[in-house]
C-alpha positions in Angstrom: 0.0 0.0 0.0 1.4 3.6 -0.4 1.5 4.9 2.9 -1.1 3.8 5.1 -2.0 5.8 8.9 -4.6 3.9 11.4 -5.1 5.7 14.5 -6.9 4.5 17.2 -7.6 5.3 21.1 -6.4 4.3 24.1 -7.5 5.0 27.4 -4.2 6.6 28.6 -2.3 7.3 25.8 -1.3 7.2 22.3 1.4 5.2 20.7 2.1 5.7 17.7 3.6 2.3 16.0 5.2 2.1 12.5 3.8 -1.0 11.0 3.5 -0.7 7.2 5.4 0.5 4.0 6.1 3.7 3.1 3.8 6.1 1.0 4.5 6.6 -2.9 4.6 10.8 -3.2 3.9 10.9 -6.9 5.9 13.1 -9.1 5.7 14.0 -13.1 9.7 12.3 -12.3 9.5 9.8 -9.9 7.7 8.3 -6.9 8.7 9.5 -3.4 7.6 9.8 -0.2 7.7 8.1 3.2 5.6 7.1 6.2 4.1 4.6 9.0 0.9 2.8 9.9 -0.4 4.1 13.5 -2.2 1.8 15.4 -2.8 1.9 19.2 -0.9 -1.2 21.0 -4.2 -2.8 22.3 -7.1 -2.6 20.0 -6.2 -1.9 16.5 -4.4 -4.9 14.2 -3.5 -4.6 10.8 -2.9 -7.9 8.5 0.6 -7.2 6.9 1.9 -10.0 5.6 2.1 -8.9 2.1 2.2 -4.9 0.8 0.3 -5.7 -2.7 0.5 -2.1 -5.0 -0.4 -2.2 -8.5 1.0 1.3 -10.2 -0.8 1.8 -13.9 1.0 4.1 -15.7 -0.7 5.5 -18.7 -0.2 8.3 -21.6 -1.8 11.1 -19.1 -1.4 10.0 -15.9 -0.9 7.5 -13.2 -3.2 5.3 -11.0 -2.5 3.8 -7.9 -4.6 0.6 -6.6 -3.9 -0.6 -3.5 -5.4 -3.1 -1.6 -6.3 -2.4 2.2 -5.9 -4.9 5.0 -6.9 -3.8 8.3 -8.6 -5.5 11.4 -10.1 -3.7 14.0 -13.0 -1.1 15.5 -14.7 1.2 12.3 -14.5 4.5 13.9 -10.3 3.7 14.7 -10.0 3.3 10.8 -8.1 6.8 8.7 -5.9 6.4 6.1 -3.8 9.7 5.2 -1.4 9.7 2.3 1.1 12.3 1.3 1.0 13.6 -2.1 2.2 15.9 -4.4 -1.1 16.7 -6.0 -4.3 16.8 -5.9 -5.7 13.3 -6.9 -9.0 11.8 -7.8 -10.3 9.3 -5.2 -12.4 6.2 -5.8 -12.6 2.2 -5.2 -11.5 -0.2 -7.1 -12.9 -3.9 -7.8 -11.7 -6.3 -5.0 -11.5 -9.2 -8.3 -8.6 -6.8 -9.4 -6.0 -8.2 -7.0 -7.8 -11.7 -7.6 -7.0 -11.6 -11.2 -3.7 -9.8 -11.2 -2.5 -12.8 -8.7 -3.4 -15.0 -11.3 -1.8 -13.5 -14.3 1.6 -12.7 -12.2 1.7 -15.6 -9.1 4.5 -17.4 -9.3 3.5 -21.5 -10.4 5.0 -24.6 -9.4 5.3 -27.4 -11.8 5.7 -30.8 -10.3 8.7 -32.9 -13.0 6.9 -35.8 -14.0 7.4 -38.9 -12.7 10.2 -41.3 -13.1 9.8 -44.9 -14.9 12.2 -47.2 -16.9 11.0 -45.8 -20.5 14.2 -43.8 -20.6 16.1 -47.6 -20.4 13.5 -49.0 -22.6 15.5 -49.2 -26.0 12.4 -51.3 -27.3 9.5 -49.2 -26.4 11.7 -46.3 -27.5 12.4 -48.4 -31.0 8.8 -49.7 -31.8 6.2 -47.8 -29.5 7.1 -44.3 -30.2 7.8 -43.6 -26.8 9.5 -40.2 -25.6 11.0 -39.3 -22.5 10.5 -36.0 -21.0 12.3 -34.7 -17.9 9.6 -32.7 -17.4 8.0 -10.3 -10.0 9.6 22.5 -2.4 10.1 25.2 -0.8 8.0 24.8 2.7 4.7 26.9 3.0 4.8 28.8 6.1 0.9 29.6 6.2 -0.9 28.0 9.1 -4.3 28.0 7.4 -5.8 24.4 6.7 -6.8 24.4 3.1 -9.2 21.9 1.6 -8.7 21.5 -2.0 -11.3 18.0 -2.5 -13.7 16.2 -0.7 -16.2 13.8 -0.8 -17.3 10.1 -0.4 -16.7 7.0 -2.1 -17.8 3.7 -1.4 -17.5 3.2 2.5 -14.9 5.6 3.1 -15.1 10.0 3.5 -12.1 11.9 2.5 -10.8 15.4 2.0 -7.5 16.8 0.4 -5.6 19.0 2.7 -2.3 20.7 2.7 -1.2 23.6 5.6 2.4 25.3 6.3 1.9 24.0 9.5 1.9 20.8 11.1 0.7 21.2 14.5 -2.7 22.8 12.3 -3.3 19.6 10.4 -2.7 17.8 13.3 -5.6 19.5 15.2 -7.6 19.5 12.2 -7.7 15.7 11.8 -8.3 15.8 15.6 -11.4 17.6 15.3 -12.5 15.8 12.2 -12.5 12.9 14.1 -9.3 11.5 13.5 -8.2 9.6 16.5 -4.1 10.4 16.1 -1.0 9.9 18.4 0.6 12.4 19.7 3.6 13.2 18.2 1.7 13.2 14.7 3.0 17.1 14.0 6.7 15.5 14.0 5.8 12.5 11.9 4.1 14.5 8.9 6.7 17.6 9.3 8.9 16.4 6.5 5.9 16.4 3.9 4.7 19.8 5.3 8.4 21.0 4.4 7.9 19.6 1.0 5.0 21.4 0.9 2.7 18.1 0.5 -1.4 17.8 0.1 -2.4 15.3 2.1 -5.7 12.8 1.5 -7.3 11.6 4.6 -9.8 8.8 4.4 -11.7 7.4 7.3 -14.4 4.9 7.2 -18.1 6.6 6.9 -20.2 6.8 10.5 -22.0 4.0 9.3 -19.2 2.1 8.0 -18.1 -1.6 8.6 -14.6 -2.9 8.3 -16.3 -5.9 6.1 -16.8 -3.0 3.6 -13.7 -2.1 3.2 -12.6 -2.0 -0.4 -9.4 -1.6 -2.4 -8.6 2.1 -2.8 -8.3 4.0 -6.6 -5.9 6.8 -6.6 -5.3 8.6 -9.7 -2.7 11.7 -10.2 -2.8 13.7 -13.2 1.3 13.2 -13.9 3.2 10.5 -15.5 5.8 8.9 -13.4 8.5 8.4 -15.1 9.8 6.1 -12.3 8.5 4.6 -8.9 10.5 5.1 -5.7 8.9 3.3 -2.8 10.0 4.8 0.4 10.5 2.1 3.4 12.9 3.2 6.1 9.7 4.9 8.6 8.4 1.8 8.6 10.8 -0.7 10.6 10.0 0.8 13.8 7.6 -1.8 15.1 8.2 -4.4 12.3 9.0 -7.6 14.4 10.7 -9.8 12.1 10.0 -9.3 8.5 7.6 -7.1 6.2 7.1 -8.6 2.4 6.0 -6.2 -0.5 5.1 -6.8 -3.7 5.0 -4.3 -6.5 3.2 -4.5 -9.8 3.8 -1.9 -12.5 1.6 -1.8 -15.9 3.2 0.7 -18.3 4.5 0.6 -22.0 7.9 -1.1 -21.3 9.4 -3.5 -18.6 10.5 -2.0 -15.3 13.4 -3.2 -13.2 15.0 -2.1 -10.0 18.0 0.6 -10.0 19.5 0.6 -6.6 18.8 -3.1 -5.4 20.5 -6.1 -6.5 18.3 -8.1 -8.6 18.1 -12.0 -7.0 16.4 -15.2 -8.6 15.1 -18.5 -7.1 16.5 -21.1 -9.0 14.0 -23.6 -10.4 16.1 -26.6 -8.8 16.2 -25.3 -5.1 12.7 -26.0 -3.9 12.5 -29.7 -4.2 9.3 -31.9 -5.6 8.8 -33.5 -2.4 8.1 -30.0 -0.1 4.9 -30.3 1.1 4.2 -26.6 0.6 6.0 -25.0 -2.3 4.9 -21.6 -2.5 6.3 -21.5 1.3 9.8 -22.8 0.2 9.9 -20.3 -2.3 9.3 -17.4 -0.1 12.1 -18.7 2.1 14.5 -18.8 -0.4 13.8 -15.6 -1.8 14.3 -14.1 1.4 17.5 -16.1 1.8 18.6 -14.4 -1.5 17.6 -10.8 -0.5 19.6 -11.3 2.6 22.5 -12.2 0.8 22.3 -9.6 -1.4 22.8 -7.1 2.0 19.7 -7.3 2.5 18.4 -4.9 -0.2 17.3 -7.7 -3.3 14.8 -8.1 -5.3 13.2 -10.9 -6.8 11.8 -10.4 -10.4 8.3 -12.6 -10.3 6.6 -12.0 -13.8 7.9 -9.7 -16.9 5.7 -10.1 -20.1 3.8 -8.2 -22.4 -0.3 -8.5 -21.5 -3.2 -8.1 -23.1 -4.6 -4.4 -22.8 -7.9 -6.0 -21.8 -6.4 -8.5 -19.6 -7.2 -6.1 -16.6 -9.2 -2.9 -17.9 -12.1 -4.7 -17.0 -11.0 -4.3 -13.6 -9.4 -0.8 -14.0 -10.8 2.3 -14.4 -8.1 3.7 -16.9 -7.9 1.6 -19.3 -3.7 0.5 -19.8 -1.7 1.5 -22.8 -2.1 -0.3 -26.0 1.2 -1.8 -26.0 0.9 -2.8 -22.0 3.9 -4.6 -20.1 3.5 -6.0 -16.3 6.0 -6.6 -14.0 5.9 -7.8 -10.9 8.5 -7.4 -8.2 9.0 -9.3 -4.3 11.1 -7.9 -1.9 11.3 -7.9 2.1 12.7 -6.4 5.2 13.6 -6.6 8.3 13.7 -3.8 10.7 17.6 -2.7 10.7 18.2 -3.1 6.6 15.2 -0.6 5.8 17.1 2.1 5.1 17.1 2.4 1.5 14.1 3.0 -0.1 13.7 1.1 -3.3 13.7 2.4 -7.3 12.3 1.1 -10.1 12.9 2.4 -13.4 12.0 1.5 -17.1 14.5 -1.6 -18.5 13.6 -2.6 -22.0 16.6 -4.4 -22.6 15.9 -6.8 -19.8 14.1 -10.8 -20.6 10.7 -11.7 -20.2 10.2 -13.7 -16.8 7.3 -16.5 -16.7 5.6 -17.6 -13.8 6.5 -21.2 -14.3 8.6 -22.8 -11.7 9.9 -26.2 -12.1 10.5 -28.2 -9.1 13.5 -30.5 -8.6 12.8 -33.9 -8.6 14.7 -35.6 -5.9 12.2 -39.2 -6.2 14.4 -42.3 -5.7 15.1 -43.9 -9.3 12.6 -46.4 -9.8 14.6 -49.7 -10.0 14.4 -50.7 -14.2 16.5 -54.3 -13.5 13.6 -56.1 -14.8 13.6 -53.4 -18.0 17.1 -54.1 -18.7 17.0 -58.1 -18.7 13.8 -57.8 -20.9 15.9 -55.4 -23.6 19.0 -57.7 -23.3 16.8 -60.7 -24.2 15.1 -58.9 -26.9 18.5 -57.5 -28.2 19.9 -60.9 -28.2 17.1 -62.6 -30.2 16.7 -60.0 -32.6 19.7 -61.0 -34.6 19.0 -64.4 -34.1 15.4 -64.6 -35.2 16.1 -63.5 -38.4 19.0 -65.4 -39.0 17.3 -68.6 -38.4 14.4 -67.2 -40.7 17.1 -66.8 -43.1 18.5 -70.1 -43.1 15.2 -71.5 -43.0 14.3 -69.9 -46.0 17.6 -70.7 -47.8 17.1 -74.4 -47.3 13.9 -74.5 -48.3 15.0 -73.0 -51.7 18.1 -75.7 -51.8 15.5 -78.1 -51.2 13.1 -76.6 -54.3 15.7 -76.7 -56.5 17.3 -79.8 -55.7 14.0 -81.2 -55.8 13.5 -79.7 -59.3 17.1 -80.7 -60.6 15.9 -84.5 -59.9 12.6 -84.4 -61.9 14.5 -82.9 -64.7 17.1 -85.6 -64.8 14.5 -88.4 -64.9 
């Protein structure tokens, strides 16, 4: 998600607790930004176990669908994302993320199963059998100005943007924004960089079961995507997983992290659970690369209709997807991530063959069969031979007789 804030009460105090990853600020040049998820330390939870964005960048601007996970009270629930203008705000279809998983998920491929046809030099002779081994200058004013507004779906929201940041603090305050305390500190840096800021909360009514997946669209064209992490390691226990998705008119790939691959033979046929093998050993990679990796999942030229009717804008004629991983733990998230356009890189499928470490099957039997059938085939038709020829020495012998008498 781009930068995500839930605030919620507690009785004594607020703690403020930096949970999620960090915002997207969207520029006509890049993607930049940073921030936190608030959440108070005994009511509010928030499912992180995977950030999923998908960025569409089109001819006139840039869309940003993100999918919201939270768990806890209604009226604890705002969202407030930095940006660097004013956007248009709206849902998206929840089948989106459905359908972009199943374009861009990596697949596992069990290799298909041994058996003596690879030792079978008859079937392989006469039955035609093969063997196969089978992702500004700061305003100073400390006026509260609201630039949009409105509701969509279950959530209310207004655009805001002040010189001052102890004035937007008390301004979500007394919109019924339940923040922390030191919120003025935490949202300084985007006041400096004289930021708008959209605020969402759910409506009075609202339920968390309505929660939907949130449409941003900025009237600029990024050019790249910077996704700013380091804010968010301060209450990240072990490890936080993100996966980007980026639908433009060319293949992205990462500029300032190493790019890591799981190699098809490392997650063998006989794990019970594949998909978490491979999220092991892509974190294993990342690590190694210093802990700032990333994993290439998908990279291939789609279908413009394979997700417009999902999409509000519809994607570029020519439209590319790719799909990155990456993860963190709390003391590596320190440099923000970059992702810029890489024609010359290679396509990158889904498929994932698994290594087949199955015992040989034991093809004893298979080779005493071929070594019988090798040995008789000369022999077989030799005795035809002979068989034949003696018949004809008997014909004709026979025939030499009569012709003498």
């Amino acid at each position: 998600m781009f930068f995500q804030h839930v605030f919620a009460r507690q009785s004594l105090f607020l703690k403020a607790v930096l949970l999620a990853t960090c915002l997207l600020l969207l520029l006509p040049a890049s993607a930049q930004a940073c921030g936190g998820l608030f959440t108070s330390t005994n009511q509010t939870r928030v499912s992180q176990d995977t950030e999923r964005l998908l960025i569409s960048i089109g001819a006139q601007k840039t869309t940003l669908y993100e999918q919201i996970r939270y768990q806890g009270d209604a009226h604890d629930f705002a969202w407030v994302l930095p940006v660097a203008t004013v956007p248009t705000v709206n849902t998206a279809s929840p089948a989106l993320f459905n359908q972009l998983e199943t374009l861009t998920a990596p697949r596992f491929f069990e290799p298909a199963a041994k058996n003596c046809d690879s030792v079978d030099i008859m079937k392989s002779l006469f039955g035609g059998g093969t063997y196969s081994s089978g992702a500004g200058a700061p305003a100073t004013s400390s006026k509260v100005d609201i630039y949009a507004g409105g509701s969509v779906g279950p959530f209310t929201y207004q655009v805001i943007r002040s010189g001052d940041a102890g004035a937007l603090t008390s301004w979500l305050r007394s919109h019924q924004y339940v923040v922390p305390a030191n919120t003025s500190d935490l949202i300084q840096p985007y006041v400096q960089n004289h930021m708008y800021f959209l605020a969402m909360r759910l409506r009075a009514q609202g339920s968390v079961a309505n929660i939907a997946p949130v449409q941003v669209t900025f009237p600029t064209v990024m050019k790249q995507v910077t996704i700013p992490i380091h804010l968010a390691a301060a209450d990240i226990q072990q490890r936080m997983r993100m996966e980007v998705s980026i639908l433009a008119s060319q293949r992205f790939g990462p500029q300032n992290y190493q790019e890591v691959h799981v190699h098809p033979d490392s997650i063998p046929s006989t794990d019970p659970d594949p998909v978490q093998k491979y999220g092991q050993i892509a974190d294993s990679a990342i690590q190694q690369a210093g802990g700032y990796g990333v994993v290439t999942e998908y990279a291939q030229p789609i279908s413009p209709y394979a997700l417009s009717s999902y999409m509000s804008d519809k994607p570029v004629s020519n439209a590319y997807l790719t799909r990155f991983y990456t993860s963190y733990t709390p003391n590596l998230m320190q440099r923000d991530p970059t992702f810029v356009p890489r024609p010359d890189l290679p396509t990158v499928s889904t498929t994932i063959a698994l290594k087949d470490t199955s015992a040989a099957p034991d093809c004893t039997a298979v080779y005493l069969q071929n070594a019988a059938c090798l040995t008789a085939f000369p022999v077989i038709p030799a005795i035809i031979l002979i068989a034949g020829g003696i018949w004809l020495w008997k014909k004709r012998k026979t025939k030499q007789n009569k012709q003498h008498t």
